[in-house]
C-alpha positions as CSV (number, residue, x, y, z in Angstrom):
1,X,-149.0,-142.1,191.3
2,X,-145.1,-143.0,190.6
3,X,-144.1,-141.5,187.4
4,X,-140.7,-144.2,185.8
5,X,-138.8,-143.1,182.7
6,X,-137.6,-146.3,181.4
7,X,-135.1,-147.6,178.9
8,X,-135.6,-150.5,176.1
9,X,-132.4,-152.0,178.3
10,X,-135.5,-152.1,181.5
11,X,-138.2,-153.0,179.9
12,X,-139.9,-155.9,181.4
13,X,-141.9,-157.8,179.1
14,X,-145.3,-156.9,181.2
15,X,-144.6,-153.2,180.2
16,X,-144.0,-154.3,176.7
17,X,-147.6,-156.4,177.3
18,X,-148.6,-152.8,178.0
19,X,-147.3,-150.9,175.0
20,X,-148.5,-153.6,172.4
21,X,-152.4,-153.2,173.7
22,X,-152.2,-149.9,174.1
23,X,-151.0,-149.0,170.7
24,X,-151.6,-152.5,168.9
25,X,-150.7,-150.7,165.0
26,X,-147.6,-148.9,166.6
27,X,-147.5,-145.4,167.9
28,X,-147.3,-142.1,165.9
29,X,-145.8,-138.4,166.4
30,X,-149.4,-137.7,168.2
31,X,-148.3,-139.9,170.8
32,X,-144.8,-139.3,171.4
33,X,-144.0,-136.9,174.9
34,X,-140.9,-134.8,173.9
35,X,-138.6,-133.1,177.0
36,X,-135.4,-131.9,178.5
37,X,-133.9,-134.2,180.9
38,X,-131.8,-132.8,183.8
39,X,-128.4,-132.7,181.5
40,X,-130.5,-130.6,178.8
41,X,-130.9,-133.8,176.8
42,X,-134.1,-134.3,174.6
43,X,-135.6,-137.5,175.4
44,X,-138.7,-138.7,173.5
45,X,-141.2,-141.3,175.2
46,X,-144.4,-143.1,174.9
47,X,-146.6,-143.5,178.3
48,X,-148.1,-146.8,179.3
49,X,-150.0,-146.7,182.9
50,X,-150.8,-149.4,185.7
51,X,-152.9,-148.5,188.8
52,X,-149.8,-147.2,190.4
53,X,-147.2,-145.9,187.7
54,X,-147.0,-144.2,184.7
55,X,-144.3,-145.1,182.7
56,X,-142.4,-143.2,179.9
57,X,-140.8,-145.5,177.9
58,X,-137.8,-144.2,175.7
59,X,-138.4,-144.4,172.4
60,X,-135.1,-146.1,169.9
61,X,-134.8,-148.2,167.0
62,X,-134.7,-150.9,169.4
63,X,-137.8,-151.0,170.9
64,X,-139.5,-150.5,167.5
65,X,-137.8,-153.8,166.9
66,X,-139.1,-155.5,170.4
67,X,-142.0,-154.5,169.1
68,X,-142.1,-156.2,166.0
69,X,-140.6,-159.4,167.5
70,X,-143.2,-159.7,169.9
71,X,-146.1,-159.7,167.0
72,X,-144.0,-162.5,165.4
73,X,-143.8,-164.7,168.5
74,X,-146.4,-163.7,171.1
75,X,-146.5,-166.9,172.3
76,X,-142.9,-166.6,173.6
77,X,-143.3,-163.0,175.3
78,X,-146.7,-164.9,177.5
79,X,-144.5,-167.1,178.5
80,X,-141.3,-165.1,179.8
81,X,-144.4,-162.5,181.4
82,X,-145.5,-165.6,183.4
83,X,-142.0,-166.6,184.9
84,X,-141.8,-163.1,185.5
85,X,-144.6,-163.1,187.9
């Protein structure tokens, strides 16, 4: 299984899709993965999974808010995953 650390600049709105059924009333501390990246960095994710990939999706301010736009206008984020595909 491929293992993706992605940014909120990457995120494709199937992957936000993902994160909004997997945690539908937002994610807490217990869900958040904390480690070192290669430059000694902390980085602090959440993990979605297809069939093939397990992504780690950075966790900012900014994807709180994507997030929170997508709740407000689900309609719109259906429609920008089906021109996607």
């Amino acid at each position: 299984m491929n293992r993706v650390l992605i940014d909120f600049e990457k995120l494709t709105t199937q992957i936000l899709v993902l994160l909004v059924e997997k945690y539908p009333d937002g994610y807490d501390h217990s869900d958040i993965i904390s480690f070192k990246n290669v430059k000694g960095e902390t980085i602090k994710a959440i993990e979605v999974k297809t069939e093939e990939t397990i992504y780690l999706v950075k966790i900012s301010w900014r994807l709180d808010q994507t997030i929170e736009n997508y709740f407000e206008d689900e309609d719109a984020f259906k429609d920008a995953l089906e021109d996607e595909i």
